[in-house]
Every structure is written in C-alpha cells, then in structure tokens.
C-alpha positions in Angstrom: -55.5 -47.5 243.2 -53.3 -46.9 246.2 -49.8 -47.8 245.5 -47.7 -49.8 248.1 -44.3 -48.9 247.4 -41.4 -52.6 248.1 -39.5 -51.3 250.6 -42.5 -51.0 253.1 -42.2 -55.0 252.8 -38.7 -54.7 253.7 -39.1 -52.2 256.6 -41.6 -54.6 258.3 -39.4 -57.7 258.3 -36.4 -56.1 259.4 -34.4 -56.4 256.2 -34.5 -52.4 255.6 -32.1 -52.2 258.4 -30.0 -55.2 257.1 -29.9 -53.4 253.7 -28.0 -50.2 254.9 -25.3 -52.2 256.9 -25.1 -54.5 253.6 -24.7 -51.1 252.0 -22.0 -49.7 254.8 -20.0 -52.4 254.1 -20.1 -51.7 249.9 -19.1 -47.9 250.8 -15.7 -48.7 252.7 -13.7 -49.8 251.1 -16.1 -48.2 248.3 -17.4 -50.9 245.2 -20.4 -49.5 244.9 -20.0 -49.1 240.7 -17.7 -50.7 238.9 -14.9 -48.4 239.6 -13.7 -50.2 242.5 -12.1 -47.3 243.6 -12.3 -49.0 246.8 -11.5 -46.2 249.2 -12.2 -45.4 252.5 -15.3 -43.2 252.1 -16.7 -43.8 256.3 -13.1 -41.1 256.5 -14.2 -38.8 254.0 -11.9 -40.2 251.6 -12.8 -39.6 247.7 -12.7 -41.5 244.6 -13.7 -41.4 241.1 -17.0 -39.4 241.8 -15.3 -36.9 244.1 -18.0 -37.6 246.9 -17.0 -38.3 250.7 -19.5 -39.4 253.5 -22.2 -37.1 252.5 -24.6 -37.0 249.9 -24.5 -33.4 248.2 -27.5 -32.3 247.3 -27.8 -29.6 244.5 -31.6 -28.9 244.6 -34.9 -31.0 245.1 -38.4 -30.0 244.0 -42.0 -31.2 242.3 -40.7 -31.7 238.8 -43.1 -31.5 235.6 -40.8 -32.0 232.8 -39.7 -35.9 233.1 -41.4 -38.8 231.2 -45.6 -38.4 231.6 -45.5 -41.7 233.4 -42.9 -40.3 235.5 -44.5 -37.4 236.1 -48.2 -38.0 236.0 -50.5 -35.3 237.1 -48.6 -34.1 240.7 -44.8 -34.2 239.4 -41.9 -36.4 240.4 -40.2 -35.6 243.8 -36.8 -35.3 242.4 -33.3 -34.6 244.2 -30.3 -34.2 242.1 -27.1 -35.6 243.6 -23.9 -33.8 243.0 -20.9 -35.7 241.7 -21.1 -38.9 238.9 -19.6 -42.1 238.5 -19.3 -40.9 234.7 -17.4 -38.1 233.7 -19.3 -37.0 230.2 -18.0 -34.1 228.6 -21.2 -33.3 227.2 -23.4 -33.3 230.4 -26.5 -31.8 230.7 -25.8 -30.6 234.5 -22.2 -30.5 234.2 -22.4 -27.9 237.3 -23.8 -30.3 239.2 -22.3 -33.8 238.1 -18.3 -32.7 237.9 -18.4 -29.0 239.2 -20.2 -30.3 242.5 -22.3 -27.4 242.9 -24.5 -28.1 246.3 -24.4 -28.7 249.4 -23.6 -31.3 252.3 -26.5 -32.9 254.0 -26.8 -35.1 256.8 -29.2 -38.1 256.7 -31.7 -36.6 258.9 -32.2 -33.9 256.3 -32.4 -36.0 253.2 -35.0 -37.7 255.3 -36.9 -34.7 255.7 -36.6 -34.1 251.7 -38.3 -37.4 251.3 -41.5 -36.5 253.4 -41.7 -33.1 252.3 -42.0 -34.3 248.1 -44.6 -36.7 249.5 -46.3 -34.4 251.8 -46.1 -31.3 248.3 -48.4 -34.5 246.6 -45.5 -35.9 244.2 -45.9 -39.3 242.8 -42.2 -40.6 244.0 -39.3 -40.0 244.9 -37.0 -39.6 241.8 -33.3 -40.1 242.8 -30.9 -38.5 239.6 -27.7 -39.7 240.1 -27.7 -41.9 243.2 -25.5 -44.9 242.4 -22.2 -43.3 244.1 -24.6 -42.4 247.2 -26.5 -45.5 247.9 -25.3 -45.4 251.6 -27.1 -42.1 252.8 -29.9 -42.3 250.5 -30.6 -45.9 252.2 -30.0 -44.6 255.7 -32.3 -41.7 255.0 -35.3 -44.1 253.4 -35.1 -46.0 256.5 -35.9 -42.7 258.6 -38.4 -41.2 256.5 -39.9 -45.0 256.2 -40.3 -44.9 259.4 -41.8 -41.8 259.6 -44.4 -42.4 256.8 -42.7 -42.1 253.4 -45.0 -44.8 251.0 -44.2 -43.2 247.7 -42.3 -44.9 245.5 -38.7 -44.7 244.7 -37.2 -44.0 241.1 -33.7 -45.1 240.5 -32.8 -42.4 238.0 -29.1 -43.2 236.6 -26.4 -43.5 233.9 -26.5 -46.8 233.2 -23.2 -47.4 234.8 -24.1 -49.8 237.4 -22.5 -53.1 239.6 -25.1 -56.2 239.8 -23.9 -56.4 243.3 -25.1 -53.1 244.5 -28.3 -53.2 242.1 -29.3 -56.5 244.0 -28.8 -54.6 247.3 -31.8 -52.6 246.1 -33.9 -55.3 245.2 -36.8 -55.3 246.7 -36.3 -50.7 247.4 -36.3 -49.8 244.3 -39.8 -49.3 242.3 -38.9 -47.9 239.1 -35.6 -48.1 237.5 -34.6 -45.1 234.9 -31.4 -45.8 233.4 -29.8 -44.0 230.5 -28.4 -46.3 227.9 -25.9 -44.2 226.6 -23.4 -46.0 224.1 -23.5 -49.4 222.8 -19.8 -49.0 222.0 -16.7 -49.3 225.2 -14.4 -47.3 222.8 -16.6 -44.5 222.9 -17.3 -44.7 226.1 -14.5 -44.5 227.6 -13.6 -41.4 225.0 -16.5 -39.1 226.1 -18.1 -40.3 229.2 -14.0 -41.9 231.0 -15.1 -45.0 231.9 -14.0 -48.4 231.1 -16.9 -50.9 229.6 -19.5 -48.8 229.4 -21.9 -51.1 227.0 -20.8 -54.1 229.2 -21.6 -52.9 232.5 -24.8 -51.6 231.0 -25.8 -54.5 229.3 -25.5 -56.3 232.5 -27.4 -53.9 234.8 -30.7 -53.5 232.7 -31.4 -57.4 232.6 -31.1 -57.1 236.4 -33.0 -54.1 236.3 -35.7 -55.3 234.5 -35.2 -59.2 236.3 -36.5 -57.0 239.7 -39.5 -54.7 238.0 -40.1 -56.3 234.6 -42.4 -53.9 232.2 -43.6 -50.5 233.3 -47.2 -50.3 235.1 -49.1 -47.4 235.3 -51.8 -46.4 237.4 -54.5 -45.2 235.3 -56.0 -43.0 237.9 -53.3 -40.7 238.3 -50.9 -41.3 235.2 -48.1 -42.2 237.1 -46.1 -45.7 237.1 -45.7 -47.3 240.3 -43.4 -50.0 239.0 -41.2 -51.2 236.2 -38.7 -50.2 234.0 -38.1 -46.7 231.8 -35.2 -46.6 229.3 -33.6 -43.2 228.2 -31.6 -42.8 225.1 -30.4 -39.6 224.2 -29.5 -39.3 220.6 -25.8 -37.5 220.0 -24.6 -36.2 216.6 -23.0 -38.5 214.3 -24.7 -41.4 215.8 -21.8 -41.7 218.7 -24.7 -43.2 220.5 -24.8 -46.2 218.9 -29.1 -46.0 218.6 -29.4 -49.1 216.4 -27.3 -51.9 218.4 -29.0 -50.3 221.6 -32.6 -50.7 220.6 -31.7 -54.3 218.8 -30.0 -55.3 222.6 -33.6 -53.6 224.5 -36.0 -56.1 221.9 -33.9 -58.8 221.9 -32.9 -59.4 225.6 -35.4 -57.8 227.6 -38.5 -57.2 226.0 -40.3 -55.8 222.5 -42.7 -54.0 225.1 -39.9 -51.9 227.1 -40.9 -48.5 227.3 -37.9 -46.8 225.6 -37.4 -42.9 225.4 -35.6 -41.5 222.3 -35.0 -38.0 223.1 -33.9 -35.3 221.1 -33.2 -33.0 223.5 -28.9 -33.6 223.2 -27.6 -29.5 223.0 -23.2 -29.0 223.7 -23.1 -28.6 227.4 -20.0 -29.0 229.3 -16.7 -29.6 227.6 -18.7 -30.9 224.4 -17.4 -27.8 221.8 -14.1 -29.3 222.1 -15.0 -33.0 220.9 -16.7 -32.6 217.7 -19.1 -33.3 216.5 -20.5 -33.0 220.3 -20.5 -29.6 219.3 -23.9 -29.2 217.4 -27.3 -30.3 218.0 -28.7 -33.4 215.8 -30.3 -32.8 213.0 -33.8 -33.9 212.6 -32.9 -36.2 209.9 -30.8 -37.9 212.4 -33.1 -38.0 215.2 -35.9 -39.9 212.6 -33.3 -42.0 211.9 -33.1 -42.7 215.4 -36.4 -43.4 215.5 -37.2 -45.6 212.6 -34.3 -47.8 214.1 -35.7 -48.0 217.1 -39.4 -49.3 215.4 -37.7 -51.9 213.3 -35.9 -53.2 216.1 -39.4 -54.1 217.2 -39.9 -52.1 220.3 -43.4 -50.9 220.8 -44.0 -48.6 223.2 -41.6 -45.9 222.6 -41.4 -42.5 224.1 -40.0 -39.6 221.9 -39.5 -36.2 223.3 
C-alpha cells in the first residue's frame, strides 16, 4: 500500500507554513516542554536542554535495531538530536543527550538528511529526541516537503512533553514513540531532574494517542505508517514504576496499545553513583515486569 504521510495534507493547504511560525513563536521566549525556561533562543540563548538556535545533530543513518514495526524490512531513517529536556543519569547516549556531542546544522542541511533516508529506502523518518528542537526540525520538513519527502515522521521522545506544543504537531506527526519512564514525580525528579514527570506524561500520551490512535501496519513492508508505540524500559528495583504504568496504558488509552517492555536497561552515564542504577535487572525482575504488564490487560506487547 503506498503510504501518505499527514503533513503532505498540511503542506497543500498552506498550514505547514503556519505551523513553523506557530512554532517560532513557542521557541522565543522558549515553552516548548514544560520547563518554561522561556528564553530567548532566536539569540542563541540556552536553557534547560543547553541547545541555541540550531539543531545539533550527533549522527543519522538506516537503523535496524528499533521496534520491527519501526523498522520493517528497509530500517528507520533515524537522526539523533544532541541535548535533552531530561537530564537522566542513567542515559543510554549520555554523550549525546548531556555531553552534546555533534554538530551544528543549518535547516537546509537537516533538509537534505530528510531526503537522503528516504532516497537510502528507509520507512520514516525517526526523530530521537526532538521535543527541545521542534523549530528547525519543522522548518526543515517544510523544505524537504517541498522537495519530495512523503515518508513518514516518527516522534521518538522521553515522554516529557507540553499539550501545547504536541497539538502544534497534530496533523505532522505519524507515529508517536514516547518512553514512559516513571509513574512516580518523586523519582523523577531524583534520576531524570525534572519536575512532574508522571503528570506531564500522563497528559501527553492521551494526546498522543487522541491524534494517531492504535498502531497500523502495512503488511507489505512491516512497517507502521501510523499510530502509537509505547517504550518502557525496566530499571532495577522497580524505580520504574512497571505496574501503575501498564494499569494507566489499559485503562486510559487502550488494552490494544502496543507497549514495549524492554530489558535492555545496562549503568550508563552517572548511574554507578545512584544505586541500585548500578546493576542490570535481573531476569526475575524483568518477568515480573512482564506478567504485570499482561494482567494489566494489554495485548499486544513487545518485549525485547
């Protein structure tokens, strides 16, 4: 099936262009997460996520080793942003989200990153770690919309979101690929410095899945070309709250949800210093995981 990608729609109307000024408006003074650092990023000024005008890109590439829906047979187009509107001292590319390891690019060029994943044969473009960028990454689609980008766009994130600027990309977005991290603000706040973690969260997958309901697939390729994916890493000692997150997925968006439970948590970062973010889980913990997820009731669950 060939896959029309939203933002097309939005590029025909006129409302693409409307959508980056909205978005120019949400950088300076900047509210684009709910930090509200609210400073003057047009000047290069720099809040919470330590990122100016510029999007930094770290790398970009045809990447196999995402969620098989995400994936399918041809890889995601993925570009990892430097810099993070969470500061988690166990992060898995610490380098890149606090360390800021990349480098500068101009619209034009992210632009050019977009057509050359679709033009390598990727299924989408997969954006990891976009929220504190949204203004280049919008002013780039519009380019490379205009010069033929019609893959679709995965909003790959930490969960830590504003409905304001998720309603911005109503209608751009495709596939939304939070991380649910905590269901708990206290802990939250301890490992990842942020303030409301589970509320802001909460909040942002309802709209999430409001825009792009359940995930759909197209059979021919393997690939989604809309919905929602859920990540949940596990941590050690259950610090990620599995149960109350799987209970909240069931209950208030849907049994059918396609949620990931991975297993993959190892002490990156800072984590040897916050125990017990200094071991791997145990496979006993991981099942438990699991099972909690299943007797929340959610059905289509992803595990790797």
């Amino acid at each position: 099936m060939e896959v029309r990608p939203s933002y097309l729609k939005l590029l025909e109307s006129g409302q693409l262009d409307k959508r980056v000024e909205r978005a120019r408006k949400m950088f300076s003074p900047c509210t684009l997460c709910p930090h509200q650092c609210k400073v003057n990023r047009m000047d290069d000024e720099k809040g919470f996520c330590r990122i100016g005008r510029r999007a930094v890109v770290a790398s970009f590439g045809a990447h196999f080793g995402e969620e098989p829906p995400i994936t399918g047979k041809r890889g995601s187009g993925t570009v990892f942003f430097s810099g993070c509107n969470l500061k988690c001292v166990f992060c898995q590319n610490f380098e890149i989200s606090q360390g800021l390891e990349g480098h500068e690019v101009e619209k034009e060029y992210l632009a050019f990153i977009f057509l050359s994943l679709q033009e390598g044969g990727c299924h989408n473009i997969n954006l990891v770690t976009p929220t504190h960028v949204i203004l280049p990454i919008l002013e780039a689609l519009l380019l490379a919309a205009k010069e033929g980008l019609k893959i679709p766009i995965v909003y790959n994130c930490g969960g830590y979101e504003s409905i304001e600027t998720l309603r911005l990309l109503d209608g751009i977005v495709d596939i939304y690929m939070p991380d649910m991290k905590y269901s708990d603000d206290e802990i939250g706040l301890k490992y990842s410095r942020v303030k409301n973690y589970w509320k802001f969260c909460k909040e942002a997958v309802k709209e999430m899945y409001r825009q792009v309901g359940n995930l759909r697939i197209d059979t021919s390729t393997g690939a989604a070309y809309r919905g929602l994916l859920i990540r949940h890493l596990v941590l050690p000692g259950d610090l990620s709250g599995t149960k109350k997150v799987c209970e909240f997925i069931a209950r208030e968006l849907s049994p059918d949800t396609v949620v990931n439970i991975m297993d993959q948590y190892r002490p990156c970062g800072m984590a040897a210093k916050y125990p017990p973010l200094d071991r791997r889980i145990t496979p006993e913990e991981f099942a438990r995981a699991v099972r909690w997820a299943k007797e929340a009731g959610l059905t289509n669950l992803l595990t790797f």
